[in-house]
C-alpha positions, -999 to +999 in steps of 0.1 A: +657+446+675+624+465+677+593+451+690+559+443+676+539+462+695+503+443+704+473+454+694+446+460+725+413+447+709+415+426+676+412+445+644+380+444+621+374+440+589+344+452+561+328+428+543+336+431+507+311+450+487+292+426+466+265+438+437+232+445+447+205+415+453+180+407+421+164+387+447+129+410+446+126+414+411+128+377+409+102+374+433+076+402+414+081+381+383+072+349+398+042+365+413+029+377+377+035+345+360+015+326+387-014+348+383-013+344+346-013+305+350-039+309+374-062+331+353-053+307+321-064+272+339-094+293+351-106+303+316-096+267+304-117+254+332-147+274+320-141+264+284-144+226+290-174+235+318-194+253+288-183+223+262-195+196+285-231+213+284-239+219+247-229+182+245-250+167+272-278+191+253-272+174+222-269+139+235-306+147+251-321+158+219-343+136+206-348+148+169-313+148+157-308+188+154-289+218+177-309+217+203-319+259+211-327+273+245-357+282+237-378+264+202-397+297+178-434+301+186-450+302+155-465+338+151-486+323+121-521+308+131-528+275+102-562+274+087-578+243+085-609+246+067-624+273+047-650+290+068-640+326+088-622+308+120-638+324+155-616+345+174-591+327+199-606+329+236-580+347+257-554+326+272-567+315+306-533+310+335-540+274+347-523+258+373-486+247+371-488+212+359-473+193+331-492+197+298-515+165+288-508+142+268-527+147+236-534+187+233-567+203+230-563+216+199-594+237+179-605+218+143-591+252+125-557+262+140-533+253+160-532+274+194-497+295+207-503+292+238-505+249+230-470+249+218-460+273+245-471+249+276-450+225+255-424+245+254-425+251+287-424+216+302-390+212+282-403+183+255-424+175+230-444+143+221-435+112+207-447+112+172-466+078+164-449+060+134-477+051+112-474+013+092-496+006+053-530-008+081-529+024+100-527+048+070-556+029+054-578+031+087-567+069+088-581+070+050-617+053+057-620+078+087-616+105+062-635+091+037-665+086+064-661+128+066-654+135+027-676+107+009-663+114-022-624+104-010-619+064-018-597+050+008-562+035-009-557-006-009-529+000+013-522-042+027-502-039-006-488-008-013-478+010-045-444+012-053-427+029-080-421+001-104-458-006-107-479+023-095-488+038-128-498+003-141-519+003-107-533+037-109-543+031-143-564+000-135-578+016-103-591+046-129-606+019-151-623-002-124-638+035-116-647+040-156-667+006-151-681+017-118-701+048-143-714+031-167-731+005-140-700-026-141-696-045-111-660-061-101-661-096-106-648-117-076-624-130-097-611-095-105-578-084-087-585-050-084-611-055-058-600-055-025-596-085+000-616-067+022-642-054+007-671-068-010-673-062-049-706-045-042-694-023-019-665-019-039-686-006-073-706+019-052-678+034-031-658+035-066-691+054-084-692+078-058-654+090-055-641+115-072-613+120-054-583+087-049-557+088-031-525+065-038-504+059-008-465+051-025-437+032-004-405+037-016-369+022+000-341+034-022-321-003-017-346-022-039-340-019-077-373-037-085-404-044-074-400-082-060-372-070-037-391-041-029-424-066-018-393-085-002-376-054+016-416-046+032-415-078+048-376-073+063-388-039+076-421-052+084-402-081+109-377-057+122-405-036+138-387-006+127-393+018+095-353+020+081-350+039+050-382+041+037-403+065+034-440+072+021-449+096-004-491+102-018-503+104-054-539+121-054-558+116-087-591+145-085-611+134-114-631+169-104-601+193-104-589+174-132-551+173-114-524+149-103-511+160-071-477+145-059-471+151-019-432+139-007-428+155+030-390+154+022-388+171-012-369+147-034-362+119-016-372+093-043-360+121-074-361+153-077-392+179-084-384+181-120-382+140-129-409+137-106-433+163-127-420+145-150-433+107-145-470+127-133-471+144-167-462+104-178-489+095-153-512+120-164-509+107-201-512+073-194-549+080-180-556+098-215-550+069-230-578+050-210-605+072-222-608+098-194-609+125-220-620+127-259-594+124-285-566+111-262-555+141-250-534+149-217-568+158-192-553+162-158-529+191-150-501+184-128-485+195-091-456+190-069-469+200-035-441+206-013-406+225-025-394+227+011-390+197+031-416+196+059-400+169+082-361+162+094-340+141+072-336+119+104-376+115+111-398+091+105-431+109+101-441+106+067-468+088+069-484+113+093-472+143+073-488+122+042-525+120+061-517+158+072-520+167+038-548+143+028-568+159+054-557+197+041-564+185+006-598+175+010-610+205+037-590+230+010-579+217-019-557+245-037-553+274-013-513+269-008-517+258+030-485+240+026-466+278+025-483+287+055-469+268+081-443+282+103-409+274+100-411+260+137-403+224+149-420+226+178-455+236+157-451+209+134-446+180+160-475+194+180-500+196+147-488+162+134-495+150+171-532+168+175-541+153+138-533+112+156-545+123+189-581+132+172-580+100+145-571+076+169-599+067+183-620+071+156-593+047+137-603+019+156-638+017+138-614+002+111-589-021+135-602-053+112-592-031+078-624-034+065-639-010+043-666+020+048-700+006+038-720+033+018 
């Protein structure tokens, strides 16, 4: 039998030959998709980051519009009465402290480097909210500068169911006034407040009136109306309503209606419309020979003046008082810049200098001529 001969050393094998490893492409891939992650959450990151901003800006706005970085300085300079207007003093650097209160403003313009400090300081002023006693102690102030202006009745204010019927009696009290008529003290049209003496001489000598017009638009006559003054009036807060000025110059021989907002009780065309049925109605009393229409007629504003969501009409309503009587016609109203900033800070340097002049009238009693 033949033998198995033994091997001297145990005999090796090679490891079978397997395909080739994918095990650092694998890895590459990974390393890309984790940067792309990385650099997705990062621009996410940054999204929400810039979101979170503009909305705490908007919270922190305080008239209800996009707030900007920085507000448009007016590159207009307003007018405010008809004499040449001095040149500007230059711009004196003053310390870095917070603008005052109520600015310095000049009677004829309103200065850019006012509304710049404002700017500046990152807010604007609180715009006072003006009620019916505070826009007829604003009216005897101007009356006391303009002699010829007769302050509006406003403890009751016009509204549109009865202001041409009002208007209409005002002009005839005035008629009466000419031809040497005192107001009994039996007769309604006279004031509360006023003597019927003072009444008939401060009547003779105008020749301009103002009628100050409330308007809500939930009323839908003039008892609720009366009724919705006294809601707001208790609430302590203005609502929906809104004030609006009528201005009757017997001189100009013109009917002026003034609405800060436009249209907000109609539109320009049905309001030119009831002032040409104003404007008749006051032929019909006599103001002109054979009954004819005397007064021509004018929408002042086509562009709204104010934000929808503000409640400074009855500022923006002695603005233009005050700009009627130092101009008259000279289209002021198209020269202000389109700049909220220099419209709060004008409204706000027209309070600031009748304020304390106001107070002459705190007991809403009437000027004395």
């Amino acid at each position: 039998m033949a033998k198995i001969s033994s091997f001297s050393s145990l005999p090796t094998f090679d490891a079978p030959k397997s395909p080739p490893s994918l095990f650092s492409q694998s890895s590459l891939l990974g390393k890309i998709a984790r940067i792309i992650v990385a650099l997705f959450l990062i621009l996410v990151s940054l999204g929400l980051i810039l979101i979170a901003y503009r909305f705490s800006d908007l919270l922190n706005c305080k008239f209800c519009i996009t707030k900007t970085t920085e507000l448009p300085i007016p590159s207009t300079k307003i007018p405010i009465s008809s004499p040449p207007v001095p040149t500007t003093p230059p711009y004196q650097k003053k310390e870095p402290t917070l603008p005052q209160k109520n600015p310095k403003i000049s009677e004829n313009l309103l200065s850019q480097e006012v509304v710049q400090d404002y700017l500046s300081s990152g807010r604007l002023p609180e715009l006072a909210i003006l009620d019916n006693s505070q826009m007829f102690q604003f009216m005897c102030v101007l009356h006391d500068q303009y002699p010829k202006l007769l302050p509006n009745d406003c403890l009751i204010p016009l509204t549109i169911f009865n202001y041409r019927e009002e208007i209409c009696n005002t002009i005839q009290d005035k008629l009466k006034a000419d031809q040497g008529q005192y107001c009994s003290l039996g007769d309604l049209q006279c004031p509360i407040t006023c003597s019927p003496e003072n009444y008939h001489q401060l009547l003779q000598q105008s020749r301009v009136l103002p009628f100050l017009l409330w308007y809500d638009p939930e009323p839908t006559n003039h008892q609720q109306t009366l009724e919705k003054m006294q809601e707001i009036a208790s609430q302590g807060t203005p609502g929906n309503s809104h004030w609006t000025v009528i201005v009757v110059d017997l001189d100009a021989r013109c009917i002026t209606y003034f609405d800060s907002l436009v249209n907000y009780i109609a539109s320009t065309d049905e309001m030119e419309r009831r002032m040409k049925s104003l404007a008749c109605c006051l032929a019909n009393i006599g103001l002109c020979k054979n009954n004819g229409c005397p007064f021509d007629v004018h929408v002042a504003v086509n562009e709204s003046l104010q934000n929808w969501m503000g409640s400074c009409c009855g500022l923006w309503c002695c603005q233009y008082m005050k700009w009627y009587m130092d101009h008259s016609h000279t289209g002021i109203l198209q020269k202000i810049p389109d700049s909220l900033a220099y419209k709060t800070l004008l409204l706000q340097s027209l309070h600031s200098t009748f304020e304390k002049l106001m107070k002459k009238y705190a007991d809403l009693s009437w000027p004395t001529t």
